[in-house]
MDTraj code that builds the backbone (N, CA, C; nanometers):
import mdtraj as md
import numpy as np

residues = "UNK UNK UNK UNK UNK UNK UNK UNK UNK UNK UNK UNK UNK UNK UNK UNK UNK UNK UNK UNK UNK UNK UNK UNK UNK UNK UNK UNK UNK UNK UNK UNK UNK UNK UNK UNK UNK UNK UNK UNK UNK UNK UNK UNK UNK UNK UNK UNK UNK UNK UNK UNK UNK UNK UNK UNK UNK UNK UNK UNK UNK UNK UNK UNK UNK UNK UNK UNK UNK UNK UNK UNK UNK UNK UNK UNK UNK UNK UNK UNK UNK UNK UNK UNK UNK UNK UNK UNK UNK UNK UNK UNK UNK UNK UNK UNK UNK UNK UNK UNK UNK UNK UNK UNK UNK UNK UNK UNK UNK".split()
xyz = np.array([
    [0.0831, -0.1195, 0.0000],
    [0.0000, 0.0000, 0.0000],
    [0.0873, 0.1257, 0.0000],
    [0.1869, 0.1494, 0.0917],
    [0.2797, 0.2692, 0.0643],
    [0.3380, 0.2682, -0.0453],
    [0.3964, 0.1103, -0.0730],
    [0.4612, 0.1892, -0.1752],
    [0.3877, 0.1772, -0.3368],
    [0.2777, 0.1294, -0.3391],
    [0.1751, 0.2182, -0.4472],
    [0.1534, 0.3692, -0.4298],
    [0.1589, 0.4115, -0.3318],
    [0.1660, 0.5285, -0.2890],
    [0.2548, 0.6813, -0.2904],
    [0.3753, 0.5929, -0.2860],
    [0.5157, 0.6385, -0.3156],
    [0.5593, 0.6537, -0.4213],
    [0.4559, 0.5557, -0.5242],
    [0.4976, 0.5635, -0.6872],
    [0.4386, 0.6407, -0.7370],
    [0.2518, 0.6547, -0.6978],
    [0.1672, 0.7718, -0.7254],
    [0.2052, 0.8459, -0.7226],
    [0.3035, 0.9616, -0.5727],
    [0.3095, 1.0696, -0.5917],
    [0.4617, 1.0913, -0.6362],
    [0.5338, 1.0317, -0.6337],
    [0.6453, 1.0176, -0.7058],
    [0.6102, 1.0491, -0.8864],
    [0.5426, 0.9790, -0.9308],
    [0.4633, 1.0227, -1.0928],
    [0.3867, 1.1358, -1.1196],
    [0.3371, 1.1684, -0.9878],
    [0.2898, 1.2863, -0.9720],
    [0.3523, 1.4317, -0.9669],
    [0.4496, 1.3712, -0.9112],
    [0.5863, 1.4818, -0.8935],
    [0.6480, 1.5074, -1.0215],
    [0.6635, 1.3907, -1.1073],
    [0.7305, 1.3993, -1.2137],
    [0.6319, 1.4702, -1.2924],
    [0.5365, 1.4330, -1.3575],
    [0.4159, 1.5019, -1.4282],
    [0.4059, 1.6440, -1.4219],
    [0.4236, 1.6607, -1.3005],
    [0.3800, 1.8112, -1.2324],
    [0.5166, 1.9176, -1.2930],
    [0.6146, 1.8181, -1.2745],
    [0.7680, 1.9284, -1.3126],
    [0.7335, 1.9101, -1.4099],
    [0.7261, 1.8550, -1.4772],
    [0.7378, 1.8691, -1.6564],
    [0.6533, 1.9448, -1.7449],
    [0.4933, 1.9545, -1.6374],
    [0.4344, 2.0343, -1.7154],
    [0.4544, 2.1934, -1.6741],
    [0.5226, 2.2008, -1.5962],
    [0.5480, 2.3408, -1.5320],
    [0.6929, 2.3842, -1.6304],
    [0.7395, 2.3264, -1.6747],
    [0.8655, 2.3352, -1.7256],
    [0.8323, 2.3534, -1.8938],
    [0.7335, 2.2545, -1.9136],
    [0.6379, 2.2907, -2.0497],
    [0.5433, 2.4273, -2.0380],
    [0.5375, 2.4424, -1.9286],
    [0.4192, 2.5706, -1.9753],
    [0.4920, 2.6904, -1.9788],
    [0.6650, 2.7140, -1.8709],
    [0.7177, 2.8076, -1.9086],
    [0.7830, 2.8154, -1.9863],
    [0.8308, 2.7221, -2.0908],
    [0.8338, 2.7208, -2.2516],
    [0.7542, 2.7914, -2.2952],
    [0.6312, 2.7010, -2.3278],
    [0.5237, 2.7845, -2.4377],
    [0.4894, 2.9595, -2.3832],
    [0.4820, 2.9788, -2.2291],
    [0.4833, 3.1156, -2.2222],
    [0.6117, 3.2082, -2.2880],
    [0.7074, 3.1439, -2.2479],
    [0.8148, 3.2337, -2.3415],
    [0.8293, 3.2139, -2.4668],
    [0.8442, 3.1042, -2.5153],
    [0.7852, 3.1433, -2.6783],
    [0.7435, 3.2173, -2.7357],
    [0.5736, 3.2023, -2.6786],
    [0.4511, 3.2800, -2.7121],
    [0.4788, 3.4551, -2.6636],
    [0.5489, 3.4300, -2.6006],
    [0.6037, 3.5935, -2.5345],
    [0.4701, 3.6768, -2.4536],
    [0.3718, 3.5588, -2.3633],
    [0.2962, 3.5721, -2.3008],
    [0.3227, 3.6719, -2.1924],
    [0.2140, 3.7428, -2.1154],
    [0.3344, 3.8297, -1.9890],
    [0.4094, 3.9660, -2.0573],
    [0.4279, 3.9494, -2.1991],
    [0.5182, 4.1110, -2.2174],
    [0.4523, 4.2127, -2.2993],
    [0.4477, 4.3357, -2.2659],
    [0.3564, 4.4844, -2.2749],
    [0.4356, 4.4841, -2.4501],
    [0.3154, 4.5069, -2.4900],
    [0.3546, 4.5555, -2.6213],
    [0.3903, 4.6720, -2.6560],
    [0.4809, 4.6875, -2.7254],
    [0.6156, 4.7944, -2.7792],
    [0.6763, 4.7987, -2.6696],
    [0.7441, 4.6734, -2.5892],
    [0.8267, 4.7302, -2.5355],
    [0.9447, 4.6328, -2.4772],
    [1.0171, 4.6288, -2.6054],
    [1.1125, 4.4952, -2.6153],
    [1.2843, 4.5478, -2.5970],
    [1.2960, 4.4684, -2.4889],
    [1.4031, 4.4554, -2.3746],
    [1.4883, 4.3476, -2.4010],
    [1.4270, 4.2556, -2.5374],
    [1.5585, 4.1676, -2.5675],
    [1.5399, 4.0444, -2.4620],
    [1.6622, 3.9634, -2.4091],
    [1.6232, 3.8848, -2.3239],
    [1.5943, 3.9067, -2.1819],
    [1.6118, 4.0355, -2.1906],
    [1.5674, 4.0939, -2.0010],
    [1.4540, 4.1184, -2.0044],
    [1.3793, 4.0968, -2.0990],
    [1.2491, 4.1316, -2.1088],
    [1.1760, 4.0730, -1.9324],
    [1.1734, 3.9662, -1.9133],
    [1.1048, 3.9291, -1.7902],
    [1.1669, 3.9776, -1.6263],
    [1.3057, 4.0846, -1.6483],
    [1.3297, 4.1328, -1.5440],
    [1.2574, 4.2233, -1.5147],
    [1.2375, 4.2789, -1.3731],
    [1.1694, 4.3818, -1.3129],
    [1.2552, 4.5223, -1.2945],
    [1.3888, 4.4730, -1.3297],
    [1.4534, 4.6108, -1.3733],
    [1.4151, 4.6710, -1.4993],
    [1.3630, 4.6024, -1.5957],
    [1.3387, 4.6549, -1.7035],
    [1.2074, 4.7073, -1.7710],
    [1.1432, 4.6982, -1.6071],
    [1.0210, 4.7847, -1.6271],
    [1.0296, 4.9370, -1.6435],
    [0.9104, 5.0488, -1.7063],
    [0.9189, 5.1348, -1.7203],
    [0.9587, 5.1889, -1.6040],
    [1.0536, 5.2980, -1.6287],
    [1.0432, 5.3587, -1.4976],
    [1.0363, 5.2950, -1.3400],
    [1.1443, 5.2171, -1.3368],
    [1.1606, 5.1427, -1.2519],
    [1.1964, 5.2192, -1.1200],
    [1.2701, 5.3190, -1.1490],
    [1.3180, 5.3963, -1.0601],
    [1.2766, 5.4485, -0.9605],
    [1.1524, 5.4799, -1.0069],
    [1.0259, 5.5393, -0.9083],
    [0.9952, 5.4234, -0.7683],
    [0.9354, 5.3241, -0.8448],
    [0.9280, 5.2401, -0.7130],
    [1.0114, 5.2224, -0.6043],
    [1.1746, 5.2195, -0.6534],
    [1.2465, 5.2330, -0.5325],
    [1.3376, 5.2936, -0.5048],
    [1.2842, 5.4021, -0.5768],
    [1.3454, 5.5721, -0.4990],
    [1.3096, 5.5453, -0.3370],
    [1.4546, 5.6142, -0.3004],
    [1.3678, 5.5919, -0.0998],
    [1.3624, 5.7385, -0.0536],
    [1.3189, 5.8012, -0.1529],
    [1.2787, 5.9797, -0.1194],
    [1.1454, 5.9570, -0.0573],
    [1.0722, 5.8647, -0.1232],
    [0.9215, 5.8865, -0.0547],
    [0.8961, 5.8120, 0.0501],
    [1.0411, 5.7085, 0.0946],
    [1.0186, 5.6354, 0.2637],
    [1.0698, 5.7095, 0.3874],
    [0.9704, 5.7664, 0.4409],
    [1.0451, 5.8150, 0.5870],
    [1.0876, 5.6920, 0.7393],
    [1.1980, 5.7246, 0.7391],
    [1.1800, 5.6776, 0.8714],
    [1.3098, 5.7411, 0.9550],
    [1.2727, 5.6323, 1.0505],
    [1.3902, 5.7108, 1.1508],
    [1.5550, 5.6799, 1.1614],
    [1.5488, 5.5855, 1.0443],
    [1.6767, 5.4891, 1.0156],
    [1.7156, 5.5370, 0.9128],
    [1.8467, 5.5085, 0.8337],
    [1.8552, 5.5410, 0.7197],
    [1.8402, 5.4102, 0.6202],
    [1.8634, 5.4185, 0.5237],
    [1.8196, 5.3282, 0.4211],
    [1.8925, 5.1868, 0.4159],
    [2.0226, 5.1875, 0.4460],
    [2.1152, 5.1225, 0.4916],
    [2.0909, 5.0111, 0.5514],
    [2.0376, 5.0984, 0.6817],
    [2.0080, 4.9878, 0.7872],
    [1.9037, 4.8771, 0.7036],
    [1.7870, 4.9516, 0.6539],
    [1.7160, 4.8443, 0.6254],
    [1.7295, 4.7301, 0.5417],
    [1.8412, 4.8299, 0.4480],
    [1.9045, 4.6883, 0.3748],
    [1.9748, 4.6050, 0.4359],
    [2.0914, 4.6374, 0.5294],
    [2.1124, 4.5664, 0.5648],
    [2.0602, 4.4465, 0.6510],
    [1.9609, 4.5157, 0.7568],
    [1.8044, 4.4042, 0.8051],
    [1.7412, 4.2918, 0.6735],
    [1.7196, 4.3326, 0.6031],
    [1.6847, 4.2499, 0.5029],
    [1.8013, 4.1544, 0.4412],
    [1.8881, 4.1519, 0.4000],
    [2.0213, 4.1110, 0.3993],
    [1.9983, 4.0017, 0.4861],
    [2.0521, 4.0211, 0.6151],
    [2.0454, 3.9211, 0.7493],
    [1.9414, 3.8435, 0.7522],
    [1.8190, 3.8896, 0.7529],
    [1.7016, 3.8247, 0.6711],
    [1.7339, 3.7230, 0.6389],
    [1.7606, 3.7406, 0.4848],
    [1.7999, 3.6336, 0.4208],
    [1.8633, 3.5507, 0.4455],
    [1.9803, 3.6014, 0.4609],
    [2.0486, 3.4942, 0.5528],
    [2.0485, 3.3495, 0.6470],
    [1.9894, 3.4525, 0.7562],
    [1.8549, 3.3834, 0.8282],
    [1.7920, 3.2626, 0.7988],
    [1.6834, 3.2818, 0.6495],
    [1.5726, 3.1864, 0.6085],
    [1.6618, 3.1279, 0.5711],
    [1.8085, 3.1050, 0.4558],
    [1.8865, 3.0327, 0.4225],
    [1.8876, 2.9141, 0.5213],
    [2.0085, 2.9870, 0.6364],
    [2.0246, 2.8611, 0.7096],
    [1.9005, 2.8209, 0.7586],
    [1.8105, 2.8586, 0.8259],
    [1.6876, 2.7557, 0.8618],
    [1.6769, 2.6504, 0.7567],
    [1.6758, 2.6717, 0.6605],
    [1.6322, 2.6160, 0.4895],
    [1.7289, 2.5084, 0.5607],
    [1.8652, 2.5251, 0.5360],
    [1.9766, 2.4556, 0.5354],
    [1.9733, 2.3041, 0.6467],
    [1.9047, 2.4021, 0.7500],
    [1.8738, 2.3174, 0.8775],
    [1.7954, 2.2317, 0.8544],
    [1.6924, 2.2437, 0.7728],
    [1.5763, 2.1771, 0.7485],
    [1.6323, 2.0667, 0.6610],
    [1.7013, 2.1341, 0.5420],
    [1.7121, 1.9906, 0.4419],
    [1.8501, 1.9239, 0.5188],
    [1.9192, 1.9416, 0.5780],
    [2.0215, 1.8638, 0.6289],
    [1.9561, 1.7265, 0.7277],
    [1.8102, 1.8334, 0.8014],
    [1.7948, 1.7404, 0.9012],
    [1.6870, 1.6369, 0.8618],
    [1.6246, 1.6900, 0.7560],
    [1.5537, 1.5387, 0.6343],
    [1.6320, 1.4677, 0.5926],
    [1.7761, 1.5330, 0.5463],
    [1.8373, 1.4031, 0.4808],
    [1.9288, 1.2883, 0.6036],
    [1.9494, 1.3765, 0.6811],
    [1.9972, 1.2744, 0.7523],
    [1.9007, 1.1604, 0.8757],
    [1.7368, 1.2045, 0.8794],
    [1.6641, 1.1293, 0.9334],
    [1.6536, 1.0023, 0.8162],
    [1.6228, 1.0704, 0.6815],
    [1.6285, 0.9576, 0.5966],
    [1.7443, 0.8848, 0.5396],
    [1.8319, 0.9257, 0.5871],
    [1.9379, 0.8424, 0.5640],
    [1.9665, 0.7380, 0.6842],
    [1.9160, 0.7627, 0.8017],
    [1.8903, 0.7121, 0.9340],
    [1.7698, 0.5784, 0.9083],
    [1.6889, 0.6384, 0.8498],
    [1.5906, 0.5893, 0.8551],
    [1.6558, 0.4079, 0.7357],
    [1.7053, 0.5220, 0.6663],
    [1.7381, 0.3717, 0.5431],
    [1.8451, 0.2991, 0.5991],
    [1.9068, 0.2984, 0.7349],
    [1.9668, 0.2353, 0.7526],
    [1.9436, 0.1380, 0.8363],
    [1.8488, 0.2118, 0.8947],
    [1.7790, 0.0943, 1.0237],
    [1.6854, -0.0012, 0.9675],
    [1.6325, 0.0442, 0.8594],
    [1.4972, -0.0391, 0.7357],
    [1.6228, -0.1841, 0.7105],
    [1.7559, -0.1158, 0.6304],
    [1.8070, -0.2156, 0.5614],
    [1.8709, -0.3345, 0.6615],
    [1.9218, -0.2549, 0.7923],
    [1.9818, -0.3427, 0.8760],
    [1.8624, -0.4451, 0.9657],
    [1.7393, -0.4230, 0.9646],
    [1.6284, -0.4875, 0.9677],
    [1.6238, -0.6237, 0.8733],
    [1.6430, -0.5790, 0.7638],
    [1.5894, -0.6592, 0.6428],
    [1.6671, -0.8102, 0.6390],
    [1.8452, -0.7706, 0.6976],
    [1.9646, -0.8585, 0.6557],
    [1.9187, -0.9759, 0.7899],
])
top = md.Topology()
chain = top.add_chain()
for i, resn in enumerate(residues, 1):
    res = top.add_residue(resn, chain, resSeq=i)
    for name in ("N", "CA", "C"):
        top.add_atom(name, md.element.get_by_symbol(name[0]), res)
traj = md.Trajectory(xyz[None], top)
């Protein structure tokens, strides 16, 4: 029963990447997503290469009591941050399941 289960969503997984990987093909192809007359070449799908980008993150129109700096740098650390959690996380899946496959196999012998 699991492992009918394991194969389902395992095929499922596969299916799922491929059509996601197919559909952002045909969107870029089709050049779905981009404002007409206004071709940027292959940066077309960056957000720097929106009109007038500048405006949005001008920091004339953010007040605060910090300077701009700081917040980058807060955000920065941020990142950082979610990284290692991330890091923590997949280290500590792979090594339960690597735990796990060892106690299954040393079972089995």
């Amino acid at each position: 029963m699991k492992s009918t289960l394991r194969k389902l969503i395992k095929i499922f997984g596969i299916v799922f990447v491929v059509a996601i990987i197919g559909l952002a093909v045909y969107i870029m192809a089709n050049g779905l997503g981009l404002v007409d007359g206004l071709d940027f070449g292959a940066g077309a799908y960056y957000y720097a290469d929106i009109p007038q980008f500048a405006k949005y993150v001008n920091g004339e129109h953010f007040k605060s009591a910090f300077p701009m700096w700081i917040h980058i740098v807060l955000f920065l650390i941020w990142g950082v941050l979610m990284y290692i959690v991330f890091l923590f996380y997949l280290l500590t899946y792979i090594i339960n399941a690597n735990t796990t496959n060892c106690v299954s196999r040393s079972d089995n012998q």
